[in-house]
C-alpha positions in Angstrom: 105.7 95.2 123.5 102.8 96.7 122.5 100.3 96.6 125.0 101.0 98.9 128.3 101.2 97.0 131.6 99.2 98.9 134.5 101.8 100.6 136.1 102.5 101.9 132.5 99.5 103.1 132.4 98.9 105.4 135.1 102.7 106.1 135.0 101.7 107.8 130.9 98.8 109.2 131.8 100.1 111.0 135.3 103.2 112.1 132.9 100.8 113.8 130.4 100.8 111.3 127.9 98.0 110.1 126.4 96.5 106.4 126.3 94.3 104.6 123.7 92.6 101.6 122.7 90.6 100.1 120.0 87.8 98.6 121.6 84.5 96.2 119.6 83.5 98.1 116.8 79.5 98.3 115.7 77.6 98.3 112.5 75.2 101.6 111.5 73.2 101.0 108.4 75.3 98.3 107.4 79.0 100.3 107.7 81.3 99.3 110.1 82.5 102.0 112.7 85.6 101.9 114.5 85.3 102.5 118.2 88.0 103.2 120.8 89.1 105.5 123.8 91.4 108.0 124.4 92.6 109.0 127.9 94.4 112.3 128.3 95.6 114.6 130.5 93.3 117.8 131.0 95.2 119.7 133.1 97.1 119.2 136.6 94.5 117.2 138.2 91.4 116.3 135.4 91.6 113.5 133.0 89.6 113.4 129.4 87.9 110.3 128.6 87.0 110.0 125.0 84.8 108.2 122.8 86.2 108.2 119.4 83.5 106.6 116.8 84.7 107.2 113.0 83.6 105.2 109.9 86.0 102.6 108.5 87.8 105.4 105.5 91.0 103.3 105.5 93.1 101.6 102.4 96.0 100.2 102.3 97.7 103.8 102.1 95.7 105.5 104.8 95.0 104.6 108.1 95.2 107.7 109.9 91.9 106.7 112.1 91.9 110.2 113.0 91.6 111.2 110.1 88.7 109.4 109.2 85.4 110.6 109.1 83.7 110.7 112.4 80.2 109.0 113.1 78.6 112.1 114.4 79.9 115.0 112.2 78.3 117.0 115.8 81.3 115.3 117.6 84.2 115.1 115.4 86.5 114.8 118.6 83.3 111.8 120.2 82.2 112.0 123.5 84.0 113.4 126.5 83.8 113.0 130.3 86.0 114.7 132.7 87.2 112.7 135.6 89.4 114.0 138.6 91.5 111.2 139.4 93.7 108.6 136.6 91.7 106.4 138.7 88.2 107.2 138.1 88.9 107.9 134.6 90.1 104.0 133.7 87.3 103.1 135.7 84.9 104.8 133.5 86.1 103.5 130.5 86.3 100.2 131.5 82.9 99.9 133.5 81.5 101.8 130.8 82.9 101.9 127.9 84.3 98.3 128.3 88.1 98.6 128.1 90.1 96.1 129.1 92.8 97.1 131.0 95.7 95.1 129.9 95.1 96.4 126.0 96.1 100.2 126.0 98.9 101.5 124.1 100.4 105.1 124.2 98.7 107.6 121.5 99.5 106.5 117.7 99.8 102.9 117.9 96.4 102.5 117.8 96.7 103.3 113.8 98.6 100.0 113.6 96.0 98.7 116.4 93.0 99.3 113.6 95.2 97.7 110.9 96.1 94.6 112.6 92.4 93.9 113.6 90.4 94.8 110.7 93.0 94.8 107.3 96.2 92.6 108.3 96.4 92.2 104.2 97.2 95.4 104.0 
């Protein structure tokens, strides 16, 4: 199983382990860039939302999304915002970054996320 349920969720993130998910991407001059969000733990009680926008540098050898380069070369890491609750860091990135809450996945899969979605030849 891929996807974490909710309890998952919350369960990763109040454990210290970070959550992601690939969410729409968007088009800039024509190149497609690869949106999603990273939830982590800042320390005992704030939570880092991020906003991870890198252009599509992937082949069938390399999908290292964070390795790719980043949209703003200012924000290599995106955009952050620091929440004090699990809670009102999901509902951030779902009220405004629009993630859905039934399609995170613990930090790495979302690689094989960006794969599946946009090169399933590979």
């Amino acid at each position: 199983m891929r996807y974490l349920i909710d309890l998952d969720v919350t369960t990763n993130l109040a454990a210290g382990r970070d959550i992601e998910q690939l969410l729409p991407e968007r088009y800039e001059m024509d190149q497609l860039v690869i949106r999603y969000v990273s939830i982590e733990r800042n320390n005992p009680s704030s939570w880092r939302v991020c906003l991870c926008e890198v252009l599509d540098n992937g082949t069938p050898g390399f999908i290292d999304i964070y390795e790719f380069e980043p949209v703003d070369p200012d924000l290599p890491f995106g955009d952050e915002w620091m929440f004090d609750s699990i809670e009102s860091a999901l509902k951030f990135a779902g009220n405004t970054l629009k993630a859905r809450h039934d399609r995170y996945v613990n930090r790495g899969l979302i690689q094989d996320e960006f794969k599946d979605r946009y090169h399933p030849e590979w």
